[in-house]
N, CA, C and O atoms as a printed pandas DataFrame, in Angstrom:
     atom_number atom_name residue_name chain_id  residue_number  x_coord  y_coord  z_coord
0              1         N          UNK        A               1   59.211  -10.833   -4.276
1              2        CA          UNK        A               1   58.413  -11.081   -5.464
2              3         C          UNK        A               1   56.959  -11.258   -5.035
3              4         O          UNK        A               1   56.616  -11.971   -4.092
4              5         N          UNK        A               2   56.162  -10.571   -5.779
5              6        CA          UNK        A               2   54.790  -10.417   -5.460
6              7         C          UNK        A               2   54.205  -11.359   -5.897
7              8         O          UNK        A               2   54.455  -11.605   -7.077
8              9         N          UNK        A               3   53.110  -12.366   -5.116
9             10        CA          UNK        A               3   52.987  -13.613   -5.610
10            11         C          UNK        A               3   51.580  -13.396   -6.865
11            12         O          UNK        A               3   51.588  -13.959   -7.959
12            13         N          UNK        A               4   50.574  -12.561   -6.430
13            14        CA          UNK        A               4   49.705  -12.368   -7.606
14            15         C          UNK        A               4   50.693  -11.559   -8.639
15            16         O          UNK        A               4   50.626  -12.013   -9.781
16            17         N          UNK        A               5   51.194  -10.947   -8.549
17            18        CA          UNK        A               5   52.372  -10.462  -10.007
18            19         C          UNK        A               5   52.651  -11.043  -10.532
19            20         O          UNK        A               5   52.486  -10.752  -11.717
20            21         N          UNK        A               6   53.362  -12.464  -10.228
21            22        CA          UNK        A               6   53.817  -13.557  -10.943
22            23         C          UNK        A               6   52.954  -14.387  -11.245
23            24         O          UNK        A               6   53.425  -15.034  -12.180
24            25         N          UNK        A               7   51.779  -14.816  -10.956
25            26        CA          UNK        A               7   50.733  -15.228  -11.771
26            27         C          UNK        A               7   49.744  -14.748  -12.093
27            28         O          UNK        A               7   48.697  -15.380  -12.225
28            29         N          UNK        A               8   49.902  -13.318  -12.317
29            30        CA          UNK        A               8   49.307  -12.486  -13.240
30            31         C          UNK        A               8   50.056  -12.194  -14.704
31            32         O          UNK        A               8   49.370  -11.964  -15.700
32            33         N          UNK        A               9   51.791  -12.224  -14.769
33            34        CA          UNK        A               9   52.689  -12.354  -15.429
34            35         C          UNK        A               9   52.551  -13.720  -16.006
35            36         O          UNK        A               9   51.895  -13.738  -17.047
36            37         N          UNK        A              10   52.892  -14.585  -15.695
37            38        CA          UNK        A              10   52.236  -16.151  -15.884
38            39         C          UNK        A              10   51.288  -16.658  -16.761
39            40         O          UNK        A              10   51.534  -17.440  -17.680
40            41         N          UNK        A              11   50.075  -16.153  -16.433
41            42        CA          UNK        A              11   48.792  -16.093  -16.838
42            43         C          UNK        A              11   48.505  -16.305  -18.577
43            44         O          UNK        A              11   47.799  -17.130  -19.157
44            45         N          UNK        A              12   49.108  -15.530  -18.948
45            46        CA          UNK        A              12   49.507  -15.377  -20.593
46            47         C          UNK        A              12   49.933  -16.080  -21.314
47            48         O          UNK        A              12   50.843  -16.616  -20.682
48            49         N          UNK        A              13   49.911  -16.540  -22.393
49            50        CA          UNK        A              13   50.286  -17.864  -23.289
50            51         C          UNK        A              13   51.873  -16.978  -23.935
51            52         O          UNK        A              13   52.974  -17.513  -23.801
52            53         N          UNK        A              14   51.774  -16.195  -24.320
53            54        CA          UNK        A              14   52.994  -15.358  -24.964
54            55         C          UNK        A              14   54.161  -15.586  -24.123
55            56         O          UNK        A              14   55.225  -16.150  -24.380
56            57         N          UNK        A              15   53.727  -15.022  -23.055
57            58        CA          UNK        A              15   54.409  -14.915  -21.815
58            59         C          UNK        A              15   54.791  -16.264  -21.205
59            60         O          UNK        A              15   55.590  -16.037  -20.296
60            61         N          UNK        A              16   54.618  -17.217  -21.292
61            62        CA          UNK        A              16   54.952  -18.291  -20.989
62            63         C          UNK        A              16   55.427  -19.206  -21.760
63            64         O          UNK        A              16   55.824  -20.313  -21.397
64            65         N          UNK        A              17   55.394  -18.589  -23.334
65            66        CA          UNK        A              17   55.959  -19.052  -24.669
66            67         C          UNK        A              17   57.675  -18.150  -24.637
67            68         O          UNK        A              17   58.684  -18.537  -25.227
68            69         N          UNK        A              18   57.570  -17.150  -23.941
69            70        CA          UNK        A              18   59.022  -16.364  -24.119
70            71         C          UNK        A              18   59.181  -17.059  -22.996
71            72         O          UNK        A              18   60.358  -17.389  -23.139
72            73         N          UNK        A              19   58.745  -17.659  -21.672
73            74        CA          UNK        A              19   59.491  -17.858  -20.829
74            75         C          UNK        A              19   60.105  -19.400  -21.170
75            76         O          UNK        A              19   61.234  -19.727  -20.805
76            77         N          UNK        A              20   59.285  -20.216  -21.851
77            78        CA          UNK        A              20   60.103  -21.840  -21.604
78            79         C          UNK        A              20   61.306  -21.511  -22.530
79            80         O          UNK        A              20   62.422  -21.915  -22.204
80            81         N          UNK        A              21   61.066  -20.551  -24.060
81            82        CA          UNK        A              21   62.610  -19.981  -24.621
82            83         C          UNK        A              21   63.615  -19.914  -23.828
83            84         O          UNK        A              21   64.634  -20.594  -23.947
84            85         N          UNK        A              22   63.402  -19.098  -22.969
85            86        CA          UNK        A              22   64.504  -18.995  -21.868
86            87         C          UNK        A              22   64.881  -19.788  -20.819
87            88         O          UNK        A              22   66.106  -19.781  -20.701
88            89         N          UNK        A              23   64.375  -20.405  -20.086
89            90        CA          UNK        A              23   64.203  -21.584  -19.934
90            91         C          UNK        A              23   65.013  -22.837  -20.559
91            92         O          UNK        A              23   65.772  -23.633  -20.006
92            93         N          UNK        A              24   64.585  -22.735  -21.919
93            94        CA          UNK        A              24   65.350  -23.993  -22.643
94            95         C          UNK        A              24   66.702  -23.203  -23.090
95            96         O          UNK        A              24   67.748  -23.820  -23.298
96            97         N          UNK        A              25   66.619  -22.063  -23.197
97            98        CA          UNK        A              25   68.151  -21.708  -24.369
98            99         C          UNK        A              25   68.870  -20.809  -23.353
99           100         O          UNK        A              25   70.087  -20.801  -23.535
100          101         N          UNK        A              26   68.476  -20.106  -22.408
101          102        CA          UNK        A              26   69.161  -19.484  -21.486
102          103         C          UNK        A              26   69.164  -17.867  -21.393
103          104         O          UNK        A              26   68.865  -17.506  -20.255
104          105         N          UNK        A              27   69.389  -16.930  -22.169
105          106        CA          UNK        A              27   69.392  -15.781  -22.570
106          107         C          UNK        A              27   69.128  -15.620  -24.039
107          108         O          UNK        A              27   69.845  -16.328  -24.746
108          109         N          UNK        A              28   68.407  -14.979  -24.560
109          110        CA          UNK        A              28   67.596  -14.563  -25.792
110          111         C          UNK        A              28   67.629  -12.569  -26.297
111          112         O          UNK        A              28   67.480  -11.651  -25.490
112          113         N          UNK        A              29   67.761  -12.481  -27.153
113          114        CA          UNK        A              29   67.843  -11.242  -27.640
114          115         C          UNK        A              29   66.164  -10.943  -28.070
115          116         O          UNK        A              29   65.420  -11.873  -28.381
116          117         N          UNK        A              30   65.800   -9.785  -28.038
117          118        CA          UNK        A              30   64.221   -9.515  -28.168
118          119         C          UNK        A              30   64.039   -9.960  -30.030
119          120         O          UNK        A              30   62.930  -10.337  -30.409
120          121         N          UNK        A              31   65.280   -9.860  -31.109
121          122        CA          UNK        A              31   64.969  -10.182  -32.185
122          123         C          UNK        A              31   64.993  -11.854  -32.042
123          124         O          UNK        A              31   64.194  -12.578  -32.637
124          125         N          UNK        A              32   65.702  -12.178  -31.444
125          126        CA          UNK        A              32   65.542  -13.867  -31.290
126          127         C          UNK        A              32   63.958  -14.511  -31.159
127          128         O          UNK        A              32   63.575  -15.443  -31.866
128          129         N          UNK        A              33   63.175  -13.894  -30.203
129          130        CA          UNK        A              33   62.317  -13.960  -29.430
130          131         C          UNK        A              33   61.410  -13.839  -30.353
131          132         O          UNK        A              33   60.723  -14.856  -30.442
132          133         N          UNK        A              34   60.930  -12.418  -31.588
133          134        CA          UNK        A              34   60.290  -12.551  -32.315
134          135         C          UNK        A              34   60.500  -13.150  -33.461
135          136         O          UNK        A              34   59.648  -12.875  -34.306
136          137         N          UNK        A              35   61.570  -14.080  -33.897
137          138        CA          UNK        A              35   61.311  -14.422  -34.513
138          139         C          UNK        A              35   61.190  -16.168  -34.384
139          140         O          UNK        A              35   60.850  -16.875  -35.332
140          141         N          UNK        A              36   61.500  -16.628  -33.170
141          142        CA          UNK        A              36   60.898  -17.865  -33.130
142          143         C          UNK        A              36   59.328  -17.813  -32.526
143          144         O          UNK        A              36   58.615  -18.803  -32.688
144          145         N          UNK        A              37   58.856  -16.728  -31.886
145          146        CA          UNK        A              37   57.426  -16.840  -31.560
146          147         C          UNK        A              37   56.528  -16.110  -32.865
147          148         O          UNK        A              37   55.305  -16.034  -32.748
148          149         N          UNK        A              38   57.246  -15.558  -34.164
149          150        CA          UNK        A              38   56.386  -14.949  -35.284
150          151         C          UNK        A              38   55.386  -14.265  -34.403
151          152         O          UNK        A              38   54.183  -14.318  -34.147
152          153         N          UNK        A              39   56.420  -13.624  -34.074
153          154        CA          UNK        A              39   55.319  -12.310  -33.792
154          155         C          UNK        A              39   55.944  -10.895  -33.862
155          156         O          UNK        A              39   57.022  -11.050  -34.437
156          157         N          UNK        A              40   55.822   -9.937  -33.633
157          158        CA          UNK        A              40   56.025   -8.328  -33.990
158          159         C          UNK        A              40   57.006   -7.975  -32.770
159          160         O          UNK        A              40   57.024   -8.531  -31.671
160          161         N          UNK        A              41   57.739   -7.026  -33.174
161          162        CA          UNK        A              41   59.058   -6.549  -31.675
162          163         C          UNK        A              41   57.872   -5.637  -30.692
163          164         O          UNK        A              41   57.881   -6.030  -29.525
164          165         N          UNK        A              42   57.228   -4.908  -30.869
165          166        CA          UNK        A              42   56.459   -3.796  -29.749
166          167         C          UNK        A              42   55.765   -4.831  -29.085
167          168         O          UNK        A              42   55.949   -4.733  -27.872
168          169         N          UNK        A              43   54.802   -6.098  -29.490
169          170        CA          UNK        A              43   54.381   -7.350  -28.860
170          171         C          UNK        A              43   55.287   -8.170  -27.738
171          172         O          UNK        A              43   55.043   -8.512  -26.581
172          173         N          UNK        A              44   56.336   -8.316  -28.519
173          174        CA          UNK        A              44   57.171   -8.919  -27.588
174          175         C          UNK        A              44   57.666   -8.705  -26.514
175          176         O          UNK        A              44   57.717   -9.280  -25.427
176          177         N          UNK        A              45   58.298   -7.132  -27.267
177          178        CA          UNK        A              45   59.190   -5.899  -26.138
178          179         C          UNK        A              45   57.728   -5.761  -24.592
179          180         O          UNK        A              45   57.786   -5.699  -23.364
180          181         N          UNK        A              46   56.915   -5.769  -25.344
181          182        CA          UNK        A              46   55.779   -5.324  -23.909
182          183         C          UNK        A              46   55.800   -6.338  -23.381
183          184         O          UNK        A              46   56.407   -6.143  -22.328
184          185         N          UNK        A              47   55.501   -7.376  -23.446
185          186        CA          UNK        A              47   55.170   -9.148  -22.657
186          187         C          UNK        A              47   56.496   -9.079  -21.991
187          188         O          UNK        A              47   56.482   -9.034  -20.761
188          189         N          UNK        A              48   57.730   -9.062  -22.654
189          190        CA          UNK        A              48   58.891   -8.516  -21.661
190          191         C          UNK        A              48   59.174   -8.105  -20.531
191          192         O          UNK        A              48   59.877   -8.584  -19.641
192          193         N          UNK        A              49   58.257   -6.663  -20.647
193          194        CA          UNK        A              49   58.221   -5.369  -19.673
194          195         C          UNK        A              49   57.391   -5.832  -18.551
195          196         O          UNK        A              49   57.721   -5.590  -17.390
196          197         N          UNK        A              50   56.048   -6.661  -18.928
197          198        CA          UNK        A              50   55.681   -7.432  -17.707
198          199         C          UNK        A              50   56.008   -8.550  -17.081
199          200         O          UNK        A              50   55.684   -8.787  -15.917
200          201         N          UNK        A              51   56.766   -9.416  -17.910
201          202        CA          UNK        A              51   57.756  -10.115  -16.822
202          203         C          UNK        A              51   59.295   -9.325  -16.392
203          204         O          UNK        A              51   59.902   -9.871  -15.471
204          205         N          UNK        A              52   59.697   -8.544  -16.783
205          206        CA          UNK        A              52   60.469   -7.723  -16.436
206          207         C          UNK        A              52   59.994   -6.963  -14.746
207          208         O          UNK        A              52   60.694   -7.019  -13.735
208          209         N          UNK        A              53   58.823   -6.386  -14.852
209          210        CA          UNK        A              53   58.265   -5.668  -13.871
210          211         C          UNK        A              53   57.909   -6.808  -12.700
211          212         O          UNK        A              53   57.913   -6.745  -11.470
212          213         N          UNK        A              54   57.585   -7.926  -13.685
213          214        CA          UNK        A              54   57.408   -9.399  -12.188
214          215         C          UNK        A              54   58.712   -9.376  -11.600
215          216         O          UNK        A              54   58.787   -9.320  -10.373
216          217         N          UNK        A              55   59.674   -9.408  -12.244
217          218        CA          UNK        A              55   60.808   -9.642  -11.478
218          219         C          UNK        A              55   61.407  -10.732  -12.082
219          220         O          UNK        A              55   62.615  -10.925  -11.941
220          221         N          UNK        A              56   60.527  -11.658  -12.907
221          222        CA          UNK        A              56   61.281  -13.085  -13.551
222          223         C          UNK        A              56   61.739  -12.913  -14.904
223          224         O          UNK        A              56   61.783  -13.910  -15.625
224          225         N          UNK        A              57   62.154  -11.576  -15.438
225          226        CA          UNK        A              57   63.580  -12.112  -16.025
226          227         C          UNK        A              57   64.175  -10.679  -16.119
227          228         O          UNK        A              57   63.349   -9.768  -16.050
228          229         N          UNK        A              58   65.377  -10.367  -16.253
229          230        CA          UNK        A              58   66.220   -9.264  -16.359
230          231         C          UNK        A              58   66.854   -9.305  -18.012
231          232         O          UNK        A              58   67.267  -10.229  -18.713
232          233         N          UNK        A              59   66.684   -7.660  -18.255
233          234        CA          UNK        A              59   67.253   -7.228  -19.067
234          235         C          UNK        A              59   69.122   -6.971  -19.058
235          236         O          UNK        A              59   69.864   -6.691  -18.116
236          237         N          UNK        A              60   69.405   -7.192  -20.421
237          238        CA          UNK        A              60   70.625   -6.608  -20.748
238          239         C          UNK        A              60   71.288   -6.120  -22.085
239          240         O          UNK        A              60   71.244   -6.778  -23.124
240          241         N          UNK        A              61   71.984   -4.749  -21.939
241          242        CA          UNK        A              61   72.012   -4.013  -23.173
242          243         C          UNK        A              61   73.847   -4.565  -23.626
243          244         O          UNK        A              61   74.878   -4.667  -22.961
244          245         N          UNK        A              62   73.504   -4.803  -25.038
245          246        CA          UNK        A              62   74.671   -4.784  -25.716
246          247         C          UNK        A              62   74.786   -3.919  -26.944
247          248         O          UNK        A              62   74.226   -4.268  -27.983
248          249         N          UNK        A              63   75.485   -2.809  -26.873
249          250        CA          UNK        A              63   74.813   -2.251  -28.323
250          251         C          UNK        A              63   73.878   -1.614  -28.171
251          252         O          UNK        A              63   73.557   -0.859  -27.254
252          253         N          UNK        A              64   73.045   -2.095  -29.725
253          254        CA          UNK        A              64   72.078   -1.853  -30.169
254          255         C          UNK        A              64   71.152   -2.844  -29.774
255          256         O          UNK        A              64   69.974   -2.536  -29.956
256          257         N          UNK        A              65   71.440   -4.268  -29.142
257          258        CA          UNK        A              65   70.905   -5.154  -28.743
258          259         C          UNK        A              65   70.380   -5.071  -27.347
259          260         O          UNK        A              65   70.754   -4.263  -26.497
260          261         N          UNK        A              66   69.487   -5.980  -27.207
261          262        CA          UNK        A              66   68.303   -6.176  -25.813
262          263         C          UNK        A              66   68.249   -7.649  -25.667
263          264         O          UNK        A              66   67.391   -8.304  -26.258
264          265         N          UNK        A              67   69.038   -8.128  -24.986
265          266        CA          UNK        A              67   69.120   -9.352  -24.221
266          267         C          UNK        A              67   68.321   -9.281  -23.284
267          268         O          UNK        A              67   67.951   -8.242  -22.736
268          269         N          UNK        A              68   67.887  -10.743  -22.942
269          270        CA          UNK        A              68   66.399  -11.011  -21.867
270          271         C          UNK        A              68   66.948  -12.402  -21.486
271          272         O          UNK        A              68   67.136  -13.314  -22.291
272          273         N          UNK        A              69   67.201  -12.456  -20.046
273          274        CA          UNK        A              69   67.281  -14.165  -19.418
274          275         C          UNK        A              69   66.823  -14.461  -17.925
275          276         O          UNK        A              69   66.567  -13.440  -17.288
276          277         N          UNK        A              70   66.709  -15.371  -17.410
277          278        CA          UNK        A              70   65.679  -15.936  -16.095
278          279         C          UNK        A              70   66.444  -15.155  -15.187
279          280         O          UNK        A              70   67.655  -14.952  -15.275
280          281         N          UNK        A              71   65.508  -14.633  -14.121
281          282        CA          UNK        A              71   66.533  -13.406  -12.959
282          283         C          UNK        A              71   67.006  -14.597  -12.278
283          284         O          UNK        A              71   66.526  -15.715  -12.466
284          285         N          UNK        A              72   68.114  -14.288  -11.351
285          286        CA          UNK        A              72   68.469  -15.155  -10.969
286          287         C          UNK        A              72   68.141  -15.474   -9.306
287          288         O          UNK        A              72   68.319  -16.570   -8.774
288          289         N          UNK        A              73   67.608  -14.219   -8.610
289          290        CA          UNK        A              73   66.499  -14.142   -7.494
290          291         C          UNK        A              73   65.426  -14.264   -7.753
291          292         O          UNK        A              73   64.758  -13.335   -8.205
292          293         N          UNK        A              74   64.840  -15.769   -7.479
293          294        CA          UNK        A              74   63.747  -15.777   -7.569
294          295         C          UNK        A              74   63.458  -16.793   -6.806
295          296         O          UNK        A              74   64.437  -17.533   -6.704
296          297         N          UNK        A              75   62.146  -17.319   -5.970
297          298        CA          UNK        A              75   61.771  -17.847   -5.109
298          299         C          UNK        A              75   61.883  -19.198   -5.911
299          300         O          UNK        A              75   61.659  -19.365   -7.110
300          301         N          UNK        A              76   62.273  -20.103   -4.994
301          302        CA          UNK        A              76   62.509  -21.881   -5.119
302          303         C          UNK        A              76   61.313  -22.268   -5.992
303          304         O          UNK        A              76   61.510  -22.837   -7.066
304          305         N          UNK        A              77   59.790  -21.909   -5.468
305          306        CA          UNK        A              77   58.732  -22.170   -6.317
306          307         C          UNK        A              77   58.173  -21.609   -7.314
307          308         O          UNK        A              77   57.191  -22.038   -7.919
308          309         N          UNK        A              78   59.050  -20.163   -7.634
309          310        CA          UNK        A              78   58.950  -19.917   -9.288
310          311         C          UNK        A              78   59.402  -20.524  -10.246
311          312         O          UNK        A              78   58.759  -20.888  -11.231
312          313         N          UNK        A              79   61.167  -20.772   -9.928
313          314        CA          UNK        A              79   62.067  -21.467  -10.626
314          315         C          UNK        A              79   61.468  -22.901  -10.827
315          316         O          UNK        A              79   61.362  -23.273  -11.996
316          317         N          UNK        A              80   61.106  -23.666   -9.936
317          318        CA          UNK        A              80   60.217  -25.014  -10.084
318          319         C          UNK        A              80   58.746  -24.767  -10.530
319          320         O          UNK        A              80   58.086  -25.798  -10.403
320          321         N          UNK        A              81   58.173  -23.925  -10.918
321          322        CA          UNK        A              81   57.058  -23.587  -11.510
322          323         C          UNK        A              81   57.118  -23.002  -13.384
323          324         O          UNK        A              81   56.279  -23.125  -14.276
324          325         N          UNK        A              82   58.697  -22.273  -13.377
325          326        CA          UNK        A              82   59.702  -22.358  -14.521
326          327         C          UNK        A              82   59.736  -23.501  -15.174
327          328         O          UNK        A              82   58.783  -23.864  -15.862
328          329         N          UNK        A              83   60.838  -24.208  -15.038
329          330        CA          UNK        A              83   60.779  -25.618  -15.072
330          331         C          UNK        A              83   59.749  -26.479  -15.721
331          332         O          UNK        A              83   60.183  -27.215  -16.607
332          333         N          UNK        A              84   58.409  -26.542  -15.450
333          334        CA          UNK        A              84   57.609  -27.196  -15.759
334          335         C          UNK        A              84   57.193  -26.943  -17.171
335          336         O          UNK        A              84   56.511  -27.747  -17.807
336          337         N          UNK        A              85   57.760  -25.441  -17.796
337          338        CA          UNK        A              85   57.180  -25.105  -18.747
338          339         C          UNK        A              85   58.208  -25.828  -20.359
339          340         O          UNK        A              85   57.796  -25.693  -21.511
340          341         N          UNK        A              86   59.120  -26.324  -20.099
341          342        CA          UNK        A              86   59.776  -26.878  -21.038
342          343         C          UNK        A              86   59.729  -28.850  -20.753
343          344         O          UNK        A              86   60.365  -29.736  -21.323
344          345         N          UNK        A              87   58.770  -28.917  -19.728
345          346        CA          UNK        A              87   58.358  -30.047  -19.702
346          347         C          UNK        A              87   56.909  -30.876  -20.114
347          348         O          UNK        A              87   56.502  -31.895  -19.556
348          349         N          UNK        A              88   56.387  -30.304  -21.009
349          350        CA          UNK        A              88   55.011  -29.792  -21.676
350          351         C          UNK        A              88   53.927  -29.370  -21.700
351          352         O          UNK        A              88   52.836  -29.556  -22.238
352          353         N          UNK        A              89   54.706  -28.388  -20.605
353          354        CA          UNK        A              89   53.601  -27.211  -20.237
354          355         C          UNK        A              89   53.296  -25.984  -21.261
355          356         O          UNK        A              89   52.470  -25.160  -20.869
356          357         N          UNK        A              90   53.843  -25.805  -22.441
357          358        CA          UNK        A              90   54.161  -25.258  -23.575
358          359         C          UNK        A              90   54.060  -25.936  -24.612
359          360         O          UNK        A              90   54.992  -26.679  -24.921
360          361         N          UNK        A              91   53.286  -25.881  -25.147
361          362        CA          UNK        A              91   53.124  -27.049  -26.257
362          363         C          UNK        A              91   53.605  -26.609  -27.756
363          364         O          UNK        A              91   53.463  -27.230  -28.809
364          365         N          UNK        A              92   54.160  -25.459  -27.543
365          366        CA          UNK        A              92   54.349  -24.243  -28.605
366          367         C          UNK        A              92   55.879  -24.480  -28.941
367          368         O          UNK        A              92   56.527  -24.381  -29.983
368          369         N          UNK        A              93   56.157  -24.790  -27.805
369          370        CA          UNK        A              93   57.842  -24.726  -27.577
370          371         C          UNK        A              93   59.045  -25.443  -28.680
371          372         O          UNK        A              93   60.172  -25.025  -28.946
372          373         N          UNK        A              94   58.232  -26.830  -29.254
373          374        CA          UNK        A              94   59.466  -27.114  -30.212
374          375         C          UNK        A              94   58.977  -26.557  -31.254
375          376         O          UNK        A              94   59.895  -26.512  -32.073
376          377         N          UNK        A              95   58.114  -26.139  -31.659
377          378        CA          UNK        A              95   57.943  -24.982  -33.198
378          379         C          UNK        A              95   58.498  -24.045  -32.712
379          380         O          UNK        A              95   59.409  -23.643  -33.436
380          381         N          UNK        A              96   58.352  -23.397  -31.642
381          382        CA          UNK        A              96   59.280  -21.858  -31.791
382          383         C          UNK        A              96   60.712  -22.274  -31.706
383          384         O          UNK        A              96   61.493  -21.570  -32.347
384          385         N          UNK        A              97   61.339  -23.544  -30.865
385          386        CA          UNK        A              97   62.656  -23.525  -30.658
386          387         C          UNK        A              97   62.873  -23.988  -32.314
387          388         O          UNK        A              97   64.023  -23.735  -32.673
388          389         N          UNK        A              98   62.114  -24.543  -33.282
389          390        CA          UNK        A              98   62.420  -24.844  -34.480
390          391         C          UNK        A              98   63.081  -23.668  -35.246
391          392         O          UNK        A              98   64.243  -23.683  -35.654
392          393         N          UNK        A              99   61.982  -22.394  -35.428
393          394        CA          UNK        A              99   62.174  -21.235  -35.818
394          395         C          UNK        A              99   63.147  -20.669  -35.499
395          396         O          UNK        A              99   63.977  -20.133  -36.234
396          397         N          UNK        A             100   63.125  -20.756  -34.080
397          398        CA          UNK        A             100   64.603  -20.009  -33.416
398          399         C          UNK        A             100   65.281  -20.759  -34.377
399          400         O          UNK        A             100   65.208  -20.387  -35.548
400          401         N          UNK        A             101   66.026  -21.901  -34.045
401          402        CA          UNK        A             101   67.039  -22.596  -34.643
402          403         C          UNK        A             101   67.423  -22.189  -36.160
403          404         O          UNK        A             101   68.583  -22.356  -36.537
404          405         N          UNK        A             102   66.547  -21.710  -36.938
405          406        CA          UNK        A             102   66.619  -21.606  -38.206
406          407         C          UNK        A             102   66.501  -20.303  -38.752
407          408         O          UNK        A             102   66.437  -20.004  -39.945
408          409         N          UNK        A             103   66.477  -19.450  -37.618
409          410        CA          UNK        A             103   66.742  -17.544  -38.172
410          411         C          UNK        A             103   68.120  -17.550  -38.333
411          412         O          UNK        A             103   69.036  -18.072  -37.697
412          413         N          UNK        A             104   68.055  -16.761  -39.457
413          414        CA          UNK        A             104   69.482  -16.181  -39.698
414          415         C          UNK        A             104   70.007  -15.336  -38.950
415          416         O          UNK        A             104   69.453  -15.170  -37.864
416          417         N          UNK        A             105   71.399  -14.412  -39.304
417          418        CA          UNK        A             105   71.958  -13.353  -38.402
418          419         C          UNK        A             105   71.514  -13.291  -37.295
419          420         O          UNK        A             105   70.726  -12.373  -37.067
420          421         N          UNK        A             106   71.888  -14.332  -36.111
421          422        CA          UNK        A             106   71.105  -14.541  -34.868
422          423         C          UNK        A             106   72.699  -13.605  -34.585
423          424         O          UNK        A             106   73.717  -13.833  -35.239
424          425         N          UNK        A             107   72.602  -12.571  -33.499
425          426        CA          UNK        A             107   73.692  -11.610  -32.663
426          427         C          UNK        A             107   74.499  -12.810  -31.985
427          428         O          UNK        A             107   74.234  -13.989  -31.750
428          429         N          UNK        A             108   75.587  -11.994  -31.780
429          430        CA          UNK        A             108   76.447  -12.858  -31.498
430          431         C          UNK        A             108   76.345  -11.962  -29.836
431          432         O          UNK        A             108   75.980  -10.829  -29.522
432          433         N          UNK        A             109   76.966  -13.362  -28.925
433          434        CA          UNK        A             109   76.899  -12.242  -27.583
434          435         C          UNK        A             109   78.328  -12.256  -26.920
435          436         O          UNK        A             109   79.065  -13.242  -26.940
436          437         N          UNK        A             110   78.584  -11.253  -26.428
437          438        CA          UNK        A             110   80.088  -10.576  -25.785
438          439         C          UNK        A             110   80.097  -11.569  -24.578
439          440         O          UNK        A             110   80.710  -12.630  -24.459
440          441         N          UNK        A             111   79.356  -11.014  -23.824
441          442        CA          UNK        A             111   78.787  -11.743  -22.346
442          443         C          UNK        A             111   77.535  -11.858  -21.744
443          444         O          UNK        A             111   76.655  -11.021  -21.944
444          445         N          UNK        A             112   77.380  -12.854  -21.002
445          446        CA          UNK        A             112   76.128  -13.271  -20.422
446          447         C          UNK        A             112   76.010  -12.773  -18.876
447          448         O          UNK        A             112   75.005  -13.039  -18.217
């Protein structure tokens, strides 16, 4: 893992708003994602693609669905740099986990 990648990935408020999601809830579907951060799927789907391309979180297809959760190789001081962000390093985090909580037809998942 490339260490300016990951805090170039980092760097971003979005990006660190989808990451404490995951973080706090574990695996997230890209409609999950926009609709507790109210924001648009091509917004999201991209902020994705660059933590995707960091390496800190992996995709998975179900369906028609796009699951997103924390990779599970990742250096001791990402994961503890993770971490910090559902400890109020995100200040965003219980309004979006609110939203989350309260979308409807949230997908149901097969496996994680």
């Amino acid at each position: 893992m490339d260490t300016q990648v990951t805090f170039d990935a980092l760097a971003d408020a979005t990006r660190r708003r989808i990451l404490a999601l995951l973080v706090n809830q574990g695996e997230l579907c890209v409609c999950e994602l926009t609709s507790a951060l109210d924001d648009t799927q091509p917004k999201i789907s991209r902020h994705l693609g660059v933590l995707k391309d960091a390496g800190i979180v992996i995709p998975r297809r179900e369906g028609t669905w796009m699951f997103y959760r924390l990779a599970e190789s990742m250096p001791a001081w990402v994961a503890a740099l993770l971490a910090t962000l559902t400890a109020g390093a995100v200040p965003e985090l219980k309004a979006d986990a609110r939203r989350l909580k309260a979308m409807a037809d949230r997908p149901e998942r097969c496996a994680a």
